[in-house]
C-alpha positions in Angstrom: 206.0 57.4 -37.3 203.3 59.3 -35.7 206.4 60.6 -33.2 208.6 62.6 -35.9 205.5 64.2 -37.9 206.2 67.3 -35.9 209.7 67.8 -37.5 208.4 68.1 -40.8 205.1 70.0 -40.5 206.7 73.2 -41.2 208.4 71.4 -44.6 205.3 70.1 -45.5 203.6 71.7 -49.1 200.7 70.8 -51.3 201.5 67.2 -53.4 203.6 68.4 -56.5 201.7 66.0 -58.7 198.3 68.6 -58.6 200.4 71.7 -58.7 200.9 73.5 -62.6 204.5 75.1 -63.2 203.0 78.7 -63.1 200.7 77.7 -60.0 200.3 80.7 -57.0 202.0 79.9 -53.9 201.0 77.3 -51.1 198.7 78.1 -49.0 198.2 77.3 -45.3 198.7 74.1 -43.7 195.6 71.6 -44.3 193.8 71.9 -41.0 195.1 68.6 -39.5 198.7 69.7 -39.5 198.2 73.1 -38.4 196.1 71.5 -35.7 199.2 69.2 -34.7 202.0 71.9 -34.9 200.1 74.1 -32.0 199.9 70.8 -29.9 203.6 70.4 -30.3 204.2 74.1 -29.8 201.9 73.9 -26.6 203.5 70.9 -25.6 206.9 72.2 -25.7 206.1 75.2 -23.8 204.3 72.9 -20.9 207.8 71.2 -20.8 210.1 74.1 -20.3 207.3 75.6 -17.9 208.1 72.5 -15.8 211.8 72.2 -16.3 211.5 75.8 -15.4 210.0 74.7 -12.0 212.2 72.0 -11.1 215.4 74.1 -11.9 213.7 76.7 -9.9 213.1 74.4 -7.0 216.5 73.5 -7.0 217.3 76.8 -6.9 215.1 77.6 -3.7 216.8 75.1 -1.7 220.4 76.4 -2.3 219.0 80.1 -1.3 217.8 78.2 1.6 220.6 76.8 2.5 223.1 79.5 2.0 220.2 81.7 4.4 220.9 79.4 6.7 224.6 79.6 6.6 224.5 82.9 6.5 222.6 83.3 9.9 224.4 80.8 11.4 227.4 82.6 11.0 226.3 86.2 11.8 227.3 88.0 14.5 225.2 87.9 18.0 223.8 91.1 17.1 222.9 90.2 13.5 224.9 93.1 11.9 225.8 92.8 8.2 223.5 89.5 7.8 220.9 91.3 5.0 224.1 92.6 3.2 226.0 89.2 3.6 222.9 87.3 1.5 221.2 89.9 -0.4 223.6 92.8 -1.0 222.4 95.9 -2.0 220.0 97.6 -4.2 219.8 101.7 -5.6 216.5 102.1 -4.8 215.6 104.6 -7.5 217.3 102.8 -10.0 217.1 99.3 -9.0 220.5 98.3 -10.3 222.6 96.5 -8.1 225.2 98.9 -6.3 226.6 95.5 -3.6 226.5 92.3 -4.4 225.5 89.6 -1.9 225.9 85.7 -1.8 222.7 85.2 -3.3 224.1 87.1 -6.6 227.1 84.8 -7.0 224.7 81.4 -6.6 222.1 82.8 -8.8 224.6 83.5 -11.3 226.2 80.1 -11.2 223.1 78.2 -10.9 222.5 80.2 -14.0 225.2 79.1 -15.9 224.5 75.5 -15.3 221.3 75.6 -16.2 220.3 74.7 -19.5 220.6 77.7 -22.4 216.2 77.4 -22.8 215.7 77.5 -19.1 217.8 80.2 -18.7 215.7 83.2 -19.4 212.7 81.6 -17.8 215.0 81.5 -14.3 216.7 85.2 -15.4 213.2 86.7 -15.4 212.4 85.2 -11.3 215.7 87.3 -9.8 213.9 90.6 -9.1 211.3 88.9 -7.1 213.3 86.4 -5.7 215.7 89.4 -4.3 212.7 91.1 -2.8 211.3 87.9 -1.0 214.8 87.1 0.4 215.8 90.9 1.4 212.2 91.4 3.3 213.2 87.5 4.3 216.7 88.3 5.9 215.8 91.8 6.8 213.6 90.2 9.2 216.2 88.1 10.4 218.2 90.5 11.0 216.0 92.8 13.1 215.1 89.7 14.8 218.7 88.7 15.3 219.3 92.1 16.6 216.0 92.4 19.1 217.0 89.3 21.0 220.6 90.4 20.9 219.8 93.5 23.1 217.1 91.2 24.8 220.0 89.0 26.1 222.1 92.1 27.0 219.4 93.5 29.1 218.8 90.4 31.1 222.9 89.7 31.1 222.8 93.5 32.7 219.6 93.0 35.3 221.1 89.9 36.5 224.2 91.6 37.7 222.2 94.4 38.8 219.4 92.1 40.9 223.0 90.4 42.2 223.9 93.7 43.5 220.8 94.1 45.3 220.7 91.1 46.6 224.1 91.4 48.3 223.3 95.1 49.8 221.7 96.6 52.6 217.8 96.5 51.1 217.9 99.8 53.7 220.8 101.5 51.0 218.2 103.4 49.3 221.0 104.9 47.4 222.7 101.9 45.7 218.7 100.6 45.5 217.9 103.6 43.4 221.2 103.8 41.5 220.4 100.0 40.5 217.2 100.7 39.3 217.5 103.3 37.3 220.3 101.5 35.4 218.1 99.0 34.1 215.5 101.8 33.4 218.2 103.9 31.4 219.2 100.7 29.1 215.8 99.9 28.6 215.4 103.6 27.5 217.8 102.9 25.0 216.2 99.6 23.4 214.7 98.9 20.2 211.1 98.8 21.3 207.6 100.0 20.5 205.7 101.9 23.2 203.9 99.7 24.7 206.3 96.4 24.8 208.5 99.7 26.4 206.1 100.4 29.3 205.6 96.9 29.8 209.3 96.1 30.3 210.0 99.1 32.3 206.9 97.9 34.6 208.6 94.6 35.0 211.9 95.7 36.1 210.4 98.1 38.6 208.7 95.3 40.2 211.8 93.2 40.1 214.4 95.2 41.6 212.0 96.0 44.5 211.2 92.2 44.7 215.1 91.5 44.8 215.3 94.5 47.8 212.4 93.3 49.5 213.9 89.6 49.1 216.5 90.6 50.7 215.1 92.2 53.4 213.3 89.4 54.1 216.2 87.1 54.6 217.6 89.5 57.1 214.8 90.2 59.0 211.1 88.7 57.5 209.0 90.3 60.7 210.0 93.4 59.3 209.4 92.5 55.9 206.0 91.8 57.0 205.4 94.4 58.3 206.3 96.5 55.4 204.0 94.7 53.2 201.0 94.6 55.3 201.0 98.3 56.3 198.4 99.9 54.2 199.4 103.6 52.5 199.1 106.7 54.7 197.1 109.3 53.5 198.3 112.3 52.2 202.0 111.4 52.8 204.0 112.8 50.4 206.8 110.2 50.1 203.8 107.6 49.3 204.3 106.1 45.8 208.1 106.4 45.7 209.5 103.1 44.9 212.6 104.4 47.8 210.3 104.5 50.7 206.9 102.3 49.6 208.2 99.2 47.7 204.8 98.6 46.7 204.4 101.1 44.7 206.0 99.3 42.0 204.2 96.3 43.3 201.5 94.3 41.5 198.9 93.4 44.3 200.3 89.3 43.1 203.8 90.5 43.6 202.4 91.9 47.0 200.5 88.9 48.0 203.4 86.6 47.3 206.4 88.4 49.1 204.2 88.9 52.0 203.4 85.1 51.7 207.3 84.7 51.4 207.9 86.7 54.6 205.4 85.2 56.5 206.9 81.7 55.9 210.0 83.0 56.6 209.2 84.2 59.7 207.9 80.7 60.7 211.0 79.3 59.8 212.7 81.6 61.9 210.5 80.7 64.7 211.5 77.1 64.2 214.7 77.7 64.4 214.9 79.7 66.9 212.8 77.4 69.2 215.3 74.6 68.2 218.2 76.4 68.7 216.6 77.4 72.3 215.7 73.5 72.9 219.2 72.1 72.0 221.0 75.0 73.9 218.9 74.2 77.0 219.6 70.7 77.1 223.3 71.0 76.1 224.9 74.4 76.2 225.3 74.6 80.3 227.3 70.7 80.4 229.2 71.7 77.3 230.7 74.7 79.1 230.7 73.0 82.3 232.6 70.2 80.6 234.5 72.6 78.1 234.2 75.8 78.6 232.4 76.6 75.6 229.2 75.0 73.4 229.6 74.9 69.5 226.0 75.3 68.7 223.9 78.3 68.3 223.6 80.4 71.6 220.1 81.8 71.5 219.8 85.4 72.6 217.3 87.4 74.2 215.2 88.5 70.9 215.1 84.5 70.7 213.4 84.1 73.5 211.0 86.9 73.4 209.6 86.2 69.7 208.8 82.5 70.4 207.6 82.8 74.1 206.6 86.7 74.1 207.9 89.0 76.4 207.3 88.2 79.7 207.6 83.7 79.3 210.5 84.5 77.1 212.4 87.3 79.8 211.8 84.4 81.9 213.3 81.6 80.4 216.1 83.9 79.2 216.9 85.0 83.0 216.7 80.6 83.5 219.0 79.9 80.5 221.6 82.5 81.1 221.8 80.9 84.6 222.2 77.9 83.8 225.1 79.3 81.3 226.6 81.0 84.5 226.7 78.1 86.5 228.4 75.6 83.4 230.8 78.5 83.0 231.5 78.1 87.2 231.8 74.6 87.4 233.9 75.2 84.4 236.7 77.2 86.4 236.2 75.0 89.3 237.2 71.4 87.1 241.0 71.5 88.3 239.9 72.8 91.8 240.7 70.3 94.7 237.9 69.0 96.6 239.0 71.3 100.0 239.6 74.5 97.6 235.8 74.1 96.6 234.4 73.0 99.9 236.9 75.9 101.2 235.3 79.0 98.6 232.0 77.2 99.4 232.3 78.2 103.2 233.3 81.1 102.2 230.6 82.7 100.3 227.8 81.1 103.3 229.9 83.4 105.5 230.1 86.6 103.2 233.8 86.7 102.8 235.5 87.3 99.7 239.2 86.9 98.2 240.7 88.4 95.4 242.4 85.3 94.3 239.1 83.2 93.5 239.0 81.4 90.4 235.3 81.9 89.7 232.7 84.7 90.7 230.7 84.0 94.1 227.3 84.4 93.4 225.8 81.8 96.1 223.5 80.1 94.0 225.9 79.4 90.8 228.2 78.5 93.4 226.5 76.0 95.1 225.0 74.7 91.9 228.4 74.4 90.1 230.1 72.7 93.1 227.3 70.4 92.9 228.1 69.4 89.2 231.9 69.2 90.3 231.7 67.4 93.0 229.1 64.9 91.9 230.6 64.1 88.9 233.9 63.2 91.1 231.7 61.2 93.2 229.7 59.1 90.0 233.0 59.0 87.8 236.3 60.1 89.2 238.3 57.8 86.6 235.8 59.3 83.7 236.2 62.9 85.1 239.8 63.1 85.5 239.8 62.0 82.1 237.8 64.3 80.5 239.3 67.2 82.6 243.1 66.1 82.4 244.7 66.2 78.9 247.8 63.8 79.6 244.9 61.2 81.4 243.2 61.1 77.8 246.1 60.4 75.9 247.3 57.7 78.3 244.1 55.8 78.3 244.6 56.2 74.4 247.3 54.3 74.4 245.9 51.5 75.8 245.8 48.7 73.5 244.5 45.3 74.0 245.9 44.4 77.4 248.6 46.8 77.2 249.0 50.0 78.5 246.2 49.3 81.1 248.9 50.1 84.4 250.4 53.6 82.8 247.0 54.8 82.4 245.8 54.1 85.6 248.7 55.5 87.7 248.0 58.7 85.5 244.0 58.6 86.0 245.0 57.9 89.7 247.7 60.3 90.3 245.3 63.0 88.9 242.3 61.8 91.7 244.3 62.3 94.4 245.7 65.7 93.5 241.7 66.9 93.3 241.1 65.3 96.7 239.1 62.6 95.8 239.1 59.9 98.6 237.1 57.2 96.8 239.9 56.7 93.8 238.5 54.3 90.9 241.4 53.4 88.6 239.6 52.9 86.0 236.6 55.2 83.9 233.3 52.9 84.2 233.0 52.3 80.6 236.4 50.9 80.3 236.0 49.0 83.9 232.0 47.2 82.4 234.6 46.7 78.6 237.4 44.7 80.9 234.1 42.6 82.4 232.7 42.2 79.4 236.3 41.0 77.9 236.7 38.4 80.5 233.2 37.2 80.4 233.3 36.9 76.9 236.7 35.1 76.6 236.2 32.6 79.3 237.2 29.8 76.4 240.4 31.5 75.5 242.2 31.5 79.1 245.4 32.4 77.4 243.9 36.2 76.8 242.1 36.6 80.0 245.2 35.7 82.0 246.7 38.2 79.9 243.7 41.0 80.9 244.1 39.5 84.1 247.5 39.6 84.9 247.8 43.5 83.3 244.6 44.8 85.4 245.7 43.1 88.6 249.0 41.2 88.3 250.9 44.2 87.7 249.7 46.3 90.1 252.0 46.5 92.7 250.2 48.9 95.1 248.1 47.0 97.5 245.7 50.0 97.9 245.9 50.7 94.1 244.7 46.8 93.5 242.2 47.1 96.5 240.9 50.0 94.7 241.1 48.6 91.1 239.1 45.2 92.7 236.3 46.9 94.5 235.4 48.7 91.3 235.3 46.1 89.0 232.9 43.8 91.7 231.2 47.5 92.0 230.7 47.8 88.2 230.1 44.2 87.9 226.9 43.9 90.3 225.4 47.2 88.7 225.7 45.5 85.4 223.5 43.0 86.7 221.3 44.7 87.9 220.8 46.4 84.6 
């Protein structure tokens, strides 16, 4: 019963068999009672003080929650987001003049509460406002400082870009670039010295973007630039226009200089292989061609990976060589007599108007020499590679097919150039028709058939004579491979 004493304490009264009709009245609660009636006062109030809490957690984590929301769905640059959650306050007055999202879930939270929680939770709005408005204020500001931080780097970028891309010696567009960043920086939320310090770093960018560039067009220079040391007393020194480094940290300095240096290597390696592979290559492509689809080294080449006198020599050698591939070019489709004809004439000192090719003695002789020799080694491989229709015919060829149409065009186009020691057939396809009948010895059927289409079907006794001494030719160099 001890559990429903509380109920009554206030109904409790002296015993009525003590108490006389015209007795005073009662007087306080025996000390026991009054004793348990502030524990169940004390207790209550402990209760509500925690129900109080919970709601009030509750309550915390749906003003957390619609924070959240709301930031989510603010705009980039955080306007309105304070208003959105928190509204807005007079305050002089304090009353409020806006009402945000946080009034319409306190009140509703309110409402659902229960009726003795209620003015326990009524009397936590004030502070709750403040926290949250300093709270979402921040956000806001926050919101709004990496909103223009974003901006800025969205603007740099395109203004680096634009450097990049441009003449590093177009002071003009250089400056222009820079002080765009500088005048949107100028116009930035920021305290002083976060102000200087971003101004500082996009000095030393856009001259590290110019300088970048200048290096990838021409790093000696570069070097250069960077290494010099400041002139005294020059009045242009410290403009970012003409000294990069003035905007320079002497780290920024170190590592574009670094960066040009390597770049200059690298230049140097290229340039040493383009002069190797053109060397070996460029003169037989034009000879063969008339042109070489590699990189033709120039002069400055030559001179910055042998210095000037080594590389003015080997420049003179290569362009020679060039000369003479670009003479035994013009002189592919010359007959043997035409050649050994302009030949005599340049030993004598006469000249003729109609020449296909300069007559510089030495270029001559040397690209008559290619010509000729390469007649003499190949003719069937030459007139290939010179004659277009010659190519296409030994195209065709397929199998053992084809083999007597290609060889009265490779033919046809060796005695037209002169060439007394005709070879039907190209070497490589003369040591392949060896190989073939070597290698099908077991299947007689096919090397009848090889047989028959090499020789069989050649009806020109001189023609087969030909084809026969080149294939014993071709056949006892192979062995002796």
């Amino acid at each position: 019963m001890v559990h429903i004493i509380p109920l009554f304490t206030d109904q409790r009264r002296p015993y009525p068999g003590n108490a006389t009709p015209d007795a005073a009245p009662a007087g306080p609660l025996d000390p026991y009672w009054q004793e348990v009636a502030e524990h169940y006062a004390r207790r209550m109030a402990q209760q509500q003080a925690f129900d109080t809490e919970i709601a009030a957690r509750r309550l915390h984590g749906e003003i957390a929650s619609a924070e959240a929301d709301t930031v989510a769905n603010a705009p980039a640059d955080g306007k309105g987001l304070h208003h959105a959650m928190y509204g807005e306050v007079d305050p002089y007055t304090g009353r409020v003049v806006l009402k945000g999202q946080f009034d319409t879930l306190f009140d509703n939270f309110l409402k659902q509460a229960p009726p003795e929680l209620r003015a326990g939770l009524a009397s936590r709005k004030p502070a709750l406002r403040e926290t949250g408005s300093v709270r979402m204020a921040m956000q806001q500001l926050q919101r709004r400082a990496r909103y223009e931080q974003d901006q800025l780097s969205a603007a740099q970028a395109e203004e680096l870009d634009t450097i990049a891309k441009s003449d590093p010696d177009d002071h003009a567009a250089f400056d222009a670039a820079r002080h765009a960043g500088l005048d949107l920086i100028a116009k930035m939320n920021l305290d002083l010295q976060i102000r200087l310090q971003t101004e500082a770093a996009w000095r030393e960018r856009v001259v590290t973007a110019r300088i970048e560039a200048l290096i990838a067009r021409d790093p000696g220079r570069a070097t250069e630039m960077l290494s010099a040391a400041p002139v005294a007393g020059d009045r242009q020194a410290g403009d970012p226009v003409v000294d990069p480094r003035a905007d320079l940290s002497p780290d920024g300095i170190r590592r574009l200089l670094r960066q040009a240096r390597a770049a200059t290597m690298n230049r140097l390696i290229e340039a040493r292989a383009n002069i190797d592979l053109a060397s070996q290559n460029a003169p037989d492509a034009i000879a063969n061609t008339g042109g070489y689809s590699g990189t033709m080294p120039n002069a400055a080449d030559f001179t910055a990976v042998y210095g000037v006198e080594e590389g003015g020599e080997r420049y003179q050698e290569f362009g020679r060589k060039i000369d003479a591939g670009r003479q035994a070019f013009g002189m592919r489709t010359m007959p043997n007599l035409a050649i050994q004809a302009l030949l005599s004439n340049t030993a004598s000192g006469a000249t003729n108007s109609q020449q296909e090719v300069q007559t510089n003695p030495d270029l001559l002789v040397e690209a008559a020499k290619r010509n000729l020799g390469a007649r003499t080694a190949d003719p069937g491989a030459y007139v290939r590679q010179v004659f277009s229709a010659v190519d296409a015919a030994w195209k065709n060829v397929s199998n053992t097919k084809g083999y007597q149409n290609a060889m009265l065009w490779s033919v046809s186009a060796q005695r037209q150039l002169g060439i007394e020691d005709v070879q039907p057939l190209p070497n490589s396809i003369a040591e392949d028709a060896i190989m073939s009948l070597i290698g099908n010895k077991s299947q007689r059927e096919a090397t009848r058939a090889l047989s028959r289409s090499l020789l069989g079907d050649t009806v020109d006794p001189n023609l087969r004579m030909s084809l026969i001494k080149q294939l014993i030719y071709v056949s006892v160099m192979m062995s002796l491979q």
